[in-house]
Z-matrix of the N, CA and C atoms (Angstrom, degrees):
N
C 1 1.432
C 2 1.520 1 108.07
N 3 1.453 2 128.79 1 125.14
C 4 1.265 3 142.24 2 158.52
C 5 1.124 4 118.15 3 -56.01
N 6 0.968 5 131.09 4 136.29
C 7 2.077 6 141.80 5 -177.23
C 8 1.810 7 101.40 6 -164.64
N 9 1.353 8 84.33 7 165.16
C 10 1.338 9 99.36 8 166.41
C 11 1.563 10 139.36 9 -110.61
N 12 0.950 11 134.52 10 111.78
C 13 1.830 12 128.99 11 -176.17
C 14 0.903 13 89.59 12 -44.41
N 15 1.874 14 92.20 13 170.31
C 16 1.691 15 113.34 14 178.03
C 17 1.482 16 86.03 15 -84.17
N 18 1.035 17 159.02 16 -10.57
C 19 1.468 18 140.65 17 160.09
C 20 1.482 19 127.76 18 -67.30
N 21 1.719 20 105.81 19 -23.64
C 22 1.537 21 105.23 20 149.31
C 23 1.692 22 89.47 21 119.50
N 24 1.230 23 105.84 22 -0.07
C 25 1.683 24 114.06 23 176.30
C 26 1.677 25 123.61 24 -77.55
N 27 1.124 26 117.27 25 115.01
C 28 2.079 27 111.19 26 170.72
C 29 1.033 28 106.60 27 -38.19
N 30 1.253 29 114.46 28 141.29
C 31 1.559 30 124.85 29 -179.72
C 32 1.527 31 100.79 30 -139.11
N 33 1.215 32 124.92 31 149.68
C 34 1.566 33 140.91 32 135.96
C 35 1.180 34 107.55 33 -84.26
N 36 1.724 35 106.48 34 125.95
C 37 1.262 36 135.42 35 -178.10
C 38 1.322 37 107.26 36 -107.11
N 39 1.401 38 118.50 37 153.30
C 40 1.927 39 111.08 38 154.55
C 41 1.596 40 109.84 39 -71.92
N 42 1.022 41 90.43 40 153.40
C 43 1.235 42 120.77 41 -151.77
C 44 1.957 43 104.63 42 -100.11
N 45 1.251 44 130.99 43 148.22
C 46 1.900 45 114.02 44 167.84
C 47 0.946 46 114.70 45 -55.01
N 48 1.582 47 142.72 46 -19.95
C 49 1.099 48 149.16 47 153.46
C 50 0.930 49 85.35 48 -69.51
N 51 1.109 50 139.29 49 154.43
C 52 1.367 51 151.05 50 179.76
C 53 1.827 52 101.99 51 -114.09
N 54 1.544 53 114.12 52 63.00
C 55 1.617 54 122.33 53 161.18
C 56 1.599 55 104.48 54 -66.84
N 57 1.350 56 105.60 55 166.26
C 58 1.567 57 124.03 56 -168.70
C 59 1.940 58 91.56 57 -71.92
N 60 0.944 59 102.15 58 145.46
C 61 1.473 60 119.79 59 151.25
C 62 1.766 61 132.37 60 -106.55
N 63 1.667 62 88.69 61 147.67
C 64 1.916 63 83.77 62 173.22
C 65 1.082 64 114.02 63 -90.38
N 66 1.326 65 129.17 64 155.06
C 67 1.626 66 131.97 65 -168.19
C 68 1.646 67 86.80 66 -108.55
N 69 1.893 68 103.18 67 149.78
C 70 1.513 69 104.36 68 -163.69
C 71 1.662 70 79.37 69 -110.73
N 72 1.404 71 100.53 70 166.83
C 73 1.634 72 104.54 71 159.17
C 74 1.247 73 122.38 72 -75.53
N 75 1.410 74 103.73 73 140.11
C 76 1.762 75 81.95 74 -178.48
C 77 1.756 76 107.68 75 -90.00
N 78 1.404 77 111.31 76 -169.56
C 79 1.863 78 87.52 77 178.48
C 80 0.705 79 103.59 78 -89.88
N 81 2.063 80 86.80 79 173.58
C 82 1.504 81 110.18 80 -142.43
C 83 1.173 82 105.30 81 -89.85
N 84 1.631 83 134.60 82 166.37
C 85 1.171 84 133.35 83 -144.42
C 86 1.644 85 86.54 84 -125.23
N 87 1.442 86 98.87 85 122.93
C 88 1.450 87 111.23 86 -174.63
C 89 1.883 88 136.89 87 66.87
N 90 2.029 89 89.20 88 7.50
C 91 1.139 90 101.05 89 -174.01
C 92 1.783 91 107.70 90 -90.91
N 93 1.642 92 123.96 91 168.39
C 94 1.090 93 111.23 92 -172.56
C 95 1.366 94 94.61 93 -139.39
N 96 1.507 95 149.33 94 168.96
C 97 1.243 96 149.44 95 171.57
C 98 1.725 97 88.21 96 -94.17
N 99 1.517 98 112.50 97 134.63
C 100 1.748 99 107.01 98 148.36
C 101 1.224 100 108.23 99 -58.32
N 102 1.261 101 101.74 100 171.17
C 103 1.107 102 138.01 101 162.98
C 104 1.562 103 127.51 102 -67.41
N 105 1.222 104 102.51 103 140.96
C 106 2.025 105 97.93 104 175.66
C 107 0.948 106 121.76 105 -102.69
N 108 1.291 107 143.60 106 -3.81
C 109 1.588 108 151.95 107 80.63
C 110 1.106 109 161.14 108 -91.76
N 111 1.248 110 102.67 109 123.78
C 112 1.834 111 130.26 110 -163.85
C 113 1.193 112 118.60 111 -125.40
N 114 1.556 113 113.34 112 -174.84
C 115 1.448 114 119.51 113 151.94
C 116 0.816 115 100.63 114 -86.58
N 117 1.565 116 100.62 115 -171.82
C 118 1.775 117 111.22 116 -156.00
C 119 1.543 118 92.25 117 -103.42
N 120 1.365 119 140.13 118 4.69
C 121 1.317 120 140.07 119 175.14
C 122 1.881 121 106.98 120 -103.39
N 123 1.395 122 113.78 121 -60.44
C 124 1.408 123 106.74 122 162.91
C 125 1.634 124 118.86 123 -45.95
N 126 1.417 125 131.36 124 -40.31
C 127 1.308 126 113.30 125 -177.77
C 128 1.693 127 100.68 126 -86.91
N 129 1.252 128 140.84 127 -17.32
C 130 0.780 129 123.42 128 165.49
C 131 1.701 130 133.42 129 -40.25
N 132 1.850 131 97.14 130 -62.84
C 133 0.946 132 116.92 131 172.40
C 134 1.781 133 121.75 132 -57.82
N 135 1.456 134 116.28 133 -35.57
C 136 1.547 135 118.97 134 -178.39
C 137 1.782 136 95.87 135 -73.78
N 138 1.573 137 115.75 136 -28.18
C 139 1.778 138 87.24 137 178.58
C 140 1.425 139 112.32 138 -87.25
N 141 1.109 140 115.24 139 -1.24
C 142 1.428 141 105.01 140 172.02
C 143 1.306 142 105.76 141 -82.69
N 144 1.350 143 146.92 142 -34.46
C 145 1.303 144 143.06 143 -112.97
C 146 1.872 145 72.67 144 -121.05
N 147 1.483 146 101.12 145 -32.96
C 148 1.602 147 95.56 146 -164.46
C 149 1.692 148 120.91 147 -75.17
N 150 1.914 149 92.37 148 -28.04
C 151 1.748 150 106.38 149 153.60
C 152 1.273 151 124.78 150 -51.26
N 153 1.953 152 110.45 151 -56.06
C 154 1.262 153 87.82 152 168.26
C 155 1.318 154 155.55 153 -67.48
N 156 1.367 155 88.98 154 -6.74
C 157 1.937 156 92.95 155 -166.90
C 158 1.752 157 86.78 156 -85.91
N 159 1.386 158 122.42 157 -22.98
C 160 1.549 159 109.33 158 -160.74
C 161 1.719 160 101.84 159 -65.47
N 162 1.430 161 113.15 160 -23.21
C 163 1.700 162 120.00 161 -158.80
C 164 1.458 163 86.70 162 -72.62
N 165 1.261 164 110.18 163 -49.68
C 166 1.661 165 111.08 164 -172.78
C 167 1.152 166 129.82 165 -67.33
N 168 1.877 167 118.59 166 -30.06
C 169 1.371 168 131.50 167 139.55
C 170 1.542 169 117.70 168 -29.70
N 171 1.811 170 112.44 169 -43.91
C 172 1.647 171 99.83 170 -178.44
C 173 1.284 172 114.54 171 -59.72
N 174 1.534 173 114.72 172 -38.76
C 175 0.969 174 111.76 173 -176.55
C 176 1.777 175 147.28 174 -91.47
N 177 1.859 176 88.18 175 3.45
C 178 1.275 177 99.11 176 165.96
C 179 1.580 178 116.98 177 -40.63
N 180 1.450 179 116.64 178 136.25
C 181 1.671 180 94.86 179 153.27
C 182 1.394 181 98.99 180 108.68
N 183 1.151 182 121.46 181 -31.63
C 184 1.572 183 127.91 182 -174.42
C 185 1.510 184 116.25 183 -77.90
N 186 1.310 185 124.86 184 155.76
C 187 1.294 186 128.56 185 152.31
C 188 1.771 187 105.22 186 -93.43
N 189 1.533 188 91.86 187 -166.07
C 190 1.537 189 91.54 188 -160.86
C 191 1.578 190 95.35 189 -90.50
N 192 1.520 191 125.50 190 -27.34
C 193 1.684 192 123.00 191 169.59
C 194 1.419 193 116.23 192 -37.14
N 195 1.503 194 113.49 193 -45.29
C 196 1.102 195 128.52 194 -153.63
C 197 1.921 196 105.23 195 -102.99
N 198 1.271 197 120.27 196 -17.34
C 199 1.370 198 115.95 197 163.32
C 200 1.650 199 103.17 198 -81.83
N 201 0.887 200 136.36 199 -25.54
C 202 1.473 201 147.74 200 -173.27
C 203 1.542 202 95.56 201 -76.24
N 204 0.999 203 143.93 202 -72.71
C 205 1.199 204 169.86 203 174.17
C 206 1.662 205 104.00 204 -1.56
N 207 1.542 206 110.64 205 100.34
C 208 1.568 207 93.01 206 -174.01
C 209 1.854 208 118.82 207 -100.22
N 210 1.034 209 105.90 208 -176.39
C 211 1.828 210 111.23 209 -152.25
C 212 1.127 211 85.10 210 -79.26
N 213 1.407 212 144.57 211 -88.68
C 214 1.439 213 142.51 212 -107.22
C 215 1.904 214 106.29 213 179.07
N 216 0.945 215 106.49 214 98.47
C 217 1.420 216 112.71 215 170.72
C 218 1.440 217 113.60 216 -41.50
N 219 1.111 218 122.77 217 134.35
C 220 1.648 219 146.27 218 -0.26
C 221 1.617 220 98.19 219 -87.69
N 222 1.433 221 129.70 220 31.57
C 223 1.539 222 123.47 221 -174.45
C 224 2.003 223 98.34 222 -94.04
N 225 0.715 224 84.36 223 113.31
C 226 2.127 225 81.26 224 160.32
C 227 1.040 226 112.22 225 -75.52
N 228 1.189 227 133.34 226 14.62
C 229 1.738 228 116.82 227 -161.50
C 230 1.764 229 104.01 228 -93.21
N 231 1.379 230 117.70 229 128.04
C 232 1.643 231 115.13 230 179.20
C 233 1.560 232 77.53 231 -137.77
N 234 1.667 233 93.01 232 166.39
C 235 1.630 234 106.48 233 158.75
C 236 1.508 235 131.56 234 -65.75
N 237 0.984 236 133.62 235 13.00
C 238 1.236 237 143.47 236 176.24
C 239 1.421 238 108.61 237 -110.32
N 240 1.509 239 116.61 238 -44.14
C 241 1.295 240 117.87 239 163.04
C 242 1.841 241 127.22 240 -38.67
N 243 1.755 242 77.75 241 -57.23
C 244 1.877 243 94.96 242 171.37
C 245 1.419 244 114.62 243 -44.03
N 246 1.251 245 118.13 244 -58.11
C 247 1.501 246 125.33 245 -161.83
C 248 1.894 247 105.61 246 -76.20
N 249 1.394 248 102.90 247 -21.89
C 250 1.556 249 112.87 248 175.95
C 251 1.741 250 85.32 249 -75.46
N 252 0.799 251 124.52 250 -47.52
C 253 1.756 252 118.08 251 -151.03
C 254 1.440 253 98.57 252 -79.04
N 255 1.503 254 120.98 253 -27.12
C 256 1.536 255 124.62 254 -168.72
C 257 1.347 256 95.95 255 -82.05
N 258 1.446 257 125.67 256 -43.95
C 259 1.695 258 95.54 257 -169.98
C 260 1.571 259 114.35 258 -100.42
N 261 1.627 260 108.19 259 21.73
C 262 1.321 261 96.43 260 156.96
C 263 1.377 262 110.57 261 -101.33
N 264 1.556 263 120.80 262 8.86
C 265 1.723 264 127.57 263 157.47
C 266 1.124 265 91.76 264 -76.93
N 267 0.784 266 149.78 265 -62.78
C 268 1.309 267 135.50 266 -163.19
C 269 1.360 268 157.64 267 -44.41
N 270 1.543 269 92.95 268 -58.21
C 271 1.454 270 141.75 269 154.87
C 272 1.584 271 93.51 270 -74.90
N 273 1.534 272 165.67 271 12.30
C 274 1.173 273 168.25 272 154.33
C 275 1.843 274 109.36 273 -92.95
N 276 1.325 275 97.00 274 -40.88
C 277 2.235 276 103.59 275 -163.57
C 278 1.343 277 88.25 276 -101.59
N 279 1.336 278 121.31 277 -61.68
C 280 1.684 279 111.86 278 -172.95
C 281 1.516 280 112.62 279 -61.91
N 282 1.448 281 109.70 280 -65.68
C 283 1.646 282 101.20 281 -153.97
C 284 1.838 283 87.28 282 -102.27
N 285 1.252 284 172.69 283 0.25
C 286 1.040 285 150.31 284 134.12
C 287 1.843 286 114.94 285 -65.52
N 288 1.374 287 127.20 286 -52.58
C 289 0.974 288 126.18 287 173.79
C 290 1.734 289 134.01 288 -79.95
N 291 1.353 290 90.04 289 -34.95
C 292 1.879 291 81.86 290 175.79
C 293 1.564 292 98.44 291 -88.99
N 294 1.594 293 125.26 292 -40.34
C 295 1.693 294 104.50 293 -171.57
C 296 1.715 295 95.91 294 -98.76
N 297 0.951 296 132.84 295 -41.69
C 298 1.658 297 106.20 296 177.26
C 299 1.967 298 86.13 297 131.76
N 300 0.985 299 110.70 298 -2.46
C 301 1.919 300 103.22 299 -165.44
C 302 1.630 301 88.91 300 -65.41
N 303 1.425 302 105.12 301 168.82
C 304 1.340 303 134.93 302 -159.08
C 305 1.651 304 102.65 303 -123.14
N 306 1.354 305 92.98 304 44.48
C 307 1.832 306 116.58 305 168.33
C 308 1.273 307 103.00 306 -50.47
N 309 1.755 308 142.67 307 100.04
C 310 1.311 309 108.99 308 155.82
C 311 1.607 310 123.41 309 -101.58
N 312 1.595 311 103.21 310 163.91
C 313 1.374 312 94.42 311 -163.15
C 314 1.823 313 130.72 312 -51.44
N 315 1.744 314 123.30 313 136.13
C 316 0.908 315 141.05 314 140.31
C 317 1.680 316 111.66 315 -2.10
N 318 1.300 317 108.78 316 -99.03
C 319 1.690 318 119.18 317 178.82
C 320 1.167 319 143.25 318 -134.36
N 321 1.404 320 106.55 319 35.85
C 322 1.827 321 144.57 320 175.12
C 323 1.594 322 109.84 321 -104.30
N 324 0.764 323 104.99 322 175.13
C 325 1.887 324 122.12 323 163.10
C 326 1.413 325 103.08 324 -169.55
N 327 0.919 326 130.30 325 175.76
C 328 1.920 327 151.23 326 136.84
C 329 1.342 328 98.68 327 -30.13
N 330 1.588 329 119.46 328 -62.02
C 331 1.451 330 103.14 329 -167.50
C 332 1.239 331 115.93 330 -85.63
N 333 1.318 332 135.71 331 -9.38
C 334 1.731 333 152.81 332 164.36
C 335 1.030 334 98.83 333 -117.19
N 336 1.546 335 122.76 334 81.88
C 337 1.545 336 129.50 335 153.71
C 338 2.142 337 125.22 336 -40.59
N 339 1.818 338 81.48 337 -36.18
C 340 1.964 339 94.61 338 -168.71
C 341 1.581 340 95.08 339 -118.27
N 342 1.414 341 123.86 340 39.99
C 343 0.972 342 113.95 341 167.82
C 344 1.374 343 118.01 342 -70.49
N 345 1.346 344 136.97 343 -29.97
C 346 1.344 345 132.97 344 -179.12
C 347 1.558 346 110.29 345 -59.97
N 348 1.638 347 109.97 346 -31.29
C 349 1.421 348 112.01 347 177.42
C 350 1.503 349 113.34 348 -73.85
N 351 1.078 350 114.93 349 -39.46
C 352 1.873 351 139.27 350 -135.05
C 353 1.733 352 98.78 351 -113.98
N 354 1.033 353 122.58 352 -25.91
C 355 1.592 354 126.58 353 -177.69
C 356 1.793 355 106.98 354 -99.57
N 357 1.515 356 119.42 355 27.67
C 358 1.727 357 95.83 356 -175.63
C 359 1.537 358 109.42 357 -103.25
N 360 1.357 359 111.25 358 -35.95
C 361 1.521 360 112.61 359 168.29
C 362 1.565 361 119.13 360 -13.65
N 363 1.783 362 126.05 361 -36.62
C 364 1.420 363 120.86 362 -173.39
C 365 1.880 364 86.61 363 -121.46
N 366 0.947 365 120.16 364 0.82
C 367 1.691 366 113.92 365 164.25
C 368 1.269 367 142.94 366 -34.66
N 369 1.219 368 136.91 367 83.44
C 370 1.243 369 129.88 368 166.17
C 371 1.738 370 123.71 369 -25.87
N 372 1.322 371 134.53 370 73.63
C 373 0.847 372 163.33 371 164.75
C 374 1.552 373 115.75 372 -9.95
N 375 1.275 374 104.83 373 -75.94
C 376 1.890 375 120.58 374 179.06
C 377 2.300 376 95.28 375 -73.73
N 378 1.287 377 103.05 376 -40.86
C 379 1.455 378 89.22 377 170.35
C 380 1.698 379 119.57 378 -72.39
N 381 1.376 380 133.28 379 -12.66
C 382 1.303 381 140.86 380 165.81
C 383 1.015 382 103.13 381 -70.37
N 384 1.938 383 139.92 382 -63.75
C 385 1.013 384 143.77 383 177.58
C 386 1.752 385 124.01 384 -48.77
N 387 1.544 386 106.47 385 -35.81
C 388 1.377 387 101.15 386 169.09
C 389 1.794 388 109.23 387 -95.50
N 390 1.061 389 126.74 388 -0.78
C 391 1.457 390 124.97 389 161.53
C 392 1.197 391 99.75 390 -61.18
N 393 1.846 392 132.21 391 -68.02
C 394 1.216 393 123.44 392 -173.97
C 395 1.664 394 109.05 393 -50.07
N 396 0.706 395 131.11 394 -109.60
C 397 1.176 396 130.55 395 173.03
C 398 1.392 397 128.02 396 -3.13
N 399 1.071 398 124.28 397 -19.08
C 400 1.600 399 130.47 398 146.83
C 401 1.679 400 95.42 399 -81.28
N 402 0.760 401 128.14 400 -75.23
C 403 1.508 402 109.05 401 -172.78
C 404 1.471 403 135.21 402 -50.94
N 405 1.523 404 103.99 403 -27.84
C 406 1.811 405 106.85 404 160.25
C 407 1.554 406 113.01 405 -64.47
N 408 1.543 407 116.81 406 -21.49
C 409 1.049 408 111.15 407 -152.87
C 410 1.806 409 93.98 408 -87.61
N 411 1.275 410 108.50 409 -50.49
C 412 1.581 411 123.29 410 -179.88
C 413 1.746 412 105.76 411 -59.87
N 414 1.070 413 140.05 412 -6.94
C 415 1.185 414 131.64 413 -163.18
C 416 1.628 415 91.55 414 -131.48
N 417 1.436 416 134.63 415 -36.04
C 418 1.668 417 114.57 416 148.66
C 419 1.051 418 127.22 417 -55.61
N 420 1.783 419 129.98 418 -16.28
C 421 1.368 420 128.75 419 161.92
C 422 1.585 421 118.60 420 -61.64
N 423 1.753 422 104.80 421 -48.75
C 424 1.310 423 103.28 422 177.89
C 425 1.145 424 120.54 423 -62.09
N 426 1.619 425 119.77 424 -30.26
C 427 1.769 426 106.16 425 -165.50
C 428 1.645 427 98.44 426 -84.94
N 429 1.626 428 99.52 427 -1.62
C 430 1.929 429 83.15 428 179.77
C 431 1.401 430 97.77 429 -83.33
N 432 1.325 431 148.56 430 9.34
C 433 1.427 432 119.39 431 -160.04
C 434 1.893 433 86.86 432 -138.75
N 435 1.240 434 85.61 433 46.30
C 436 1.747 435 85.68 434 -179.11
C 437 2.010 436 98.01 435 -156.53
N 438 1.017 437 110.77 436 160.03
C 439 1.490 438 102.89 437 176.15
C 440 1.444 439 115.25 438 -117.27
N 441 0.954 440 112.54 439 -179.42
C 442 2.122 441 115.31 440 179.05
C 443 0.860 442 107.82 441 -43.14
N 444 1.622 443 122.68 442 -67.39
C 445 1.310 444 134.25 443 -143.36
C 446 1.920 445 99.10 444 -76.26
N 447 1.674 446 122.04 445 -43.11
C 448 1.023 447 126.62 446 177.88
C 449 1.900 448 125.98 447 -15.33
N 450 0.842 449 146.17 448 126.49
C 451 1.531 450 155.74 449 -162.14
C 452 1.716 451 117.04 450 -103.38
N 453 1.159 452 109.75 451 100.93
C 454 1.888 453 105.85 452 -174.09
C 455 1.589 454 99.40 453 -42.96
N 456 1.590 455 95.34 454 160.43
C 457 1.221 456 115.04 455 -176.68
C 458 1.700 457 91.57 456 -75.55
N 459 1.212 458 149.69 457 -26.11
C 460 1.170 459 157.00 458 -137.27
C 461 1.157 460 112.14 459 -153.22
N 462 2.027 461 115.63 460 134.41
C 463 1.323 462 112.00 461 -164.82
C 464 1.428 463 101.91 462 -94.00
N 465 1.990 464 118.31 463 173.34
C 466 1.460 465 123.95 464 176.09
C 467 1.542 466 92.80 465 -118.60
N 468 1.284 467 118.98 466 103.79
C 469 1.550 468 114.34 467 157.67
C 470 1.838 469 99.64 468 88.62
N 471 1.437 470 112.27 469 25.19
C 472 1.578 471 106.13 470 -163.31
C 473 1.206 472 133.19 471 66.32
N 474 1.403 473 122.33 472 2.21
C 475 1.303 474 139.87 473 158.00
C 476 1.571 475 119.29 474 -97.28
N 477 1.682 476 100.33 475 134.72
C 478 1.709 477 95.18 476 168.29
C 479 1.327 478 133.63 477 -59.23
N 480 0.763 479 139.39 478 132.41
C 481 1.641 480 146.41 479 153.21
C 482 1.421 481 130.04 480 -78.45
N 483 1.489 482 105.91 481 111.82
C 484 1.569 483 122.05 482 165.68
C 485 1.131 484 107.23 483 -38.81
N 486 1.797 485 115.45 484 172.38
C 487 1.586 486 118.95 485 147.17
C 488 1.662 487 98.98 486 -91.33
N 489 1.168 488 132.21 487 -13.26
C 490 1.434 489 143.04 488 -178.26
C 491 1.648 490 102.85 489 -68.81
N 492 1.599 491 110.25 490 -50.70
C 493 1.398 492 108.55 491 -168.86
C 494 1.473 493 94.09 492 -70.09
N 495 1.482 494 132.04 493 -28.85
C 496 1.059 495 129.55 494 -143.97
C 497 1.877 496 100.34 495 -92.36
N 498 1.647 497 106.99 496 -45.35
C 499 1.738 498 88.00 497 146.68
C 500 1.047 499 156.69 498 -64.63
N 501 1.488 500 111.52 499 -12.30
C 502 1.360 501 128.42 500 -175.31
C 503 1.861 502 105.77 501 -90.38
N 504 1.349 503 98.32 502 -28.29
C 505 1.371 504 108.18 503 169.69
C 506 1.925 505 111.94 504 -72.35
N 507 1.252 506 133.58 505 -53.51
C 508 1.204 507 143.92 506 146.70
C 509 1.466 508 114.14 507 -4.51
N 510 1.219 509 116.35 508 -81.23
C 511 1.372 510 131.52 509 -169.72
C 512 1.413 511 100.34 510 -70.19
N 513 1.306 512 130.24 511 -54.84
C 514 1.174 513 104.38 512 159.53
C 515 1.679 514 143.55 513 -56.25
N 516 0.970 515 123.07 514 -17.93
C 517 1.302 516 137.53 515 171.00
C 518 1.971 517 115.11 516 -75.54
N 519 1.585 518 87.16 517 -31.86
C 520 1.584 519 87.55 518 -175.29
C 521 1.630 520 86.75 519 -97.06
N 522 1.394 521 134.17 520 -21.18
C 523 1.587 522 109.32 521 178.78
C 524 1.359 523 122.42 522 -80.31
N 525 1.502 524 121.30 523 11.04
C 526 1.470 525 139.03 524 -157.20
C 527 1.761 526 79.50 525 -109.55
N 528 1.396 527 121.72 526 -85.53
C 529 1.481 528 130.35 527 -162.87
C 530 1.941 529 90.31 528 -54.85
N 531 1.090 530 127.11 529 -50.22
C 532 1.665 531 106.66 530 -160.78
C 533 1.502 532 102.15 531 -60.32
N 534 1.435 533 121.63 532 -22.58
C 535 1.430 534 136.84 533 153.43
C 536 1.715 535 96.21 534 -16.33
N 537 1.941 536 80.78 535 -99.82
C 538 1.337 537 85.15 536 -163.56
C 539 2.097 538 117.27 537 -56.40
N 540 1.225 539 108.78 538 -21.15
C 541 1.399 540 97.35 539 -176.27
C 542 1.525 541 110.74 540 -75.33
N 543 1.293 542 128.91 541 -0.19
C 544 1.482 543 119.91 542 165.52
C 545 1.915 544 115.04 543 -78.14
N 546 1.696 545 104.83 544 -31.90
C 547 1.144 546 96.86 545 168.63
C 548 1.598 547 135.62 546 -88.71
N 549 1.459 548 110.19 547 6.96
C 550 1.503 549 135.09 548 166.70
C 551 1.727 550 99.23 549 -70.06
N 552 1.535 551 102.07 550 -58.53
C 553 1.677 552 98.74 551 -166.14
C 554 1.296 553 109.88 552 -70.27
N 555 1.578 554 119.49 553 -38.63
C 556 1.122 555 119.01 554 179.64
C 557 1.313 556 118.45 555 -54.87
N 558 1.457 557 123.58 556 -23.60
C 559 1.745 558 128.51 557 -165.89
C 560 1.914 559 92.69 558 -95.94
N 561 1.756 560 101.56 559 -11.97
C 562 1.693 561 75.39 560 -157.36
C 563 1.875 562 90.88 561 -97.37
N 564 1.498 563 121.60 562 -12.30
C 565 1.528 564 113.26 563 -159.25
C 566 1.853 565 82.10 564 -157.98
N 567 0.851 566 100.23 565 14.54
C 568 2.074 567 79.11 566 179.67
C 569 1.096 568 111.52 567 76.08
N 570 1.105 569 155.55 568 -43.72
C 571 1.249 570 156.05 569 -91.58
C 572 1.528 571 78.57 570 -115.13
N 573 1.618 572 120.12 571 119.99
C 574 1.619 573 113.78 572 136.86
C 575 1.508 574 101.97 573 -115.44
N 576 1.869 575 87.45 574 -168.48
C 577 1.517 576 109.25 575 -176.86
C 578 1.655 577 98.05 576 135.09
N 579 1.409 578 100.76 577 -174.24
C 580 1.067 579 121.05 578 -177.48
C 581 1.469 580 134.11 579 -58.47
């Protein structure tokens, strides 16, 4: 049976037959909706901020089996992977490309290109989770002390880079993976939503 949460979301309910139900998310913890009018720097910043908290929303709720836990053979992709892969985006556009720092990678090399994906099975879990999160946190400092128009210290493909291209690039990158991380959670507990 279809209904609605008090948040205003479709839900699968049990049913008098008592059929399986989907579990909804509840809200997200520390997440915020942007705004529908702004500047073009405040909404920037609220959809990114609103990607990130959603990645971390997937993973509310989980143990560490179950962030590890990958989708579909031959895919590596789990939620732990994601959040490994997001803050080496991160730590890559902010602090290697817009300021020039000599960030090296988190859990890649040359010779393990997908290690951030491919290395979590023996992962320290709560230390992955607070890596991200030190790194969202250090790389919203940098883009505050820089403006749109500003130019990375470092080129992409021989072309300059905005901090503008570099949010617009962001949100897209995190609206591609929250993609796939809704269908990770969904396969690992039911759970959709936002």
């Amino acid at each position: 049976m279809y209904g609605k949460s008090e948040a205003g979301r479709s839900v699968v309910s049990m049913t008098d037959a008592g059929t399986a139900s989907t579990p909804e998310y509840p809200p997200a913890t520390g997440r915020h909706d942007p705004p529908f009018i702004a500047d073009e720097r405040t909404m920037l910043d609220a959809w990114l901020d609103f990607h990130r908290a959603t990645l971390l929303t997937k993973c509310e709720g989980l143990g560490d089996k179950e962030l590890r836990s990958r989708s579909v053979p031959p895919s590596t992709l789990s939620l732990l992977g994601l959040v490994r892969h997001m803050s080496e985006v991160e730590r890559h556009w902010f602090r290697r490309t817009l300021i020039g720092e000599d960030a090296p990678p988190l859990y890649y090399s040359d010779d393990n290109e997908d290690g951030d994906f491919d290395d979590v099975d023996g992962a320290d879990v709560a230390a992955d989770l607070a890596a991200y999160k030190a790194e969202v946190d250090r790389c919203r400092a940098i883009a505050a002390e820089h403006g749109l128009d500003d130019i990375g210290a470092r080129q992409r493909h021989g072309q300059d880079v905005s901090l503008r291209w570099i949010y617009v690039h962001m949100v897209e990158e995190y609206a591609r993976h929250n993609g796939h991380a809704d269908f990770l959670r969904e396969r690992i507990d039911g759970a959709t939503g936002e």
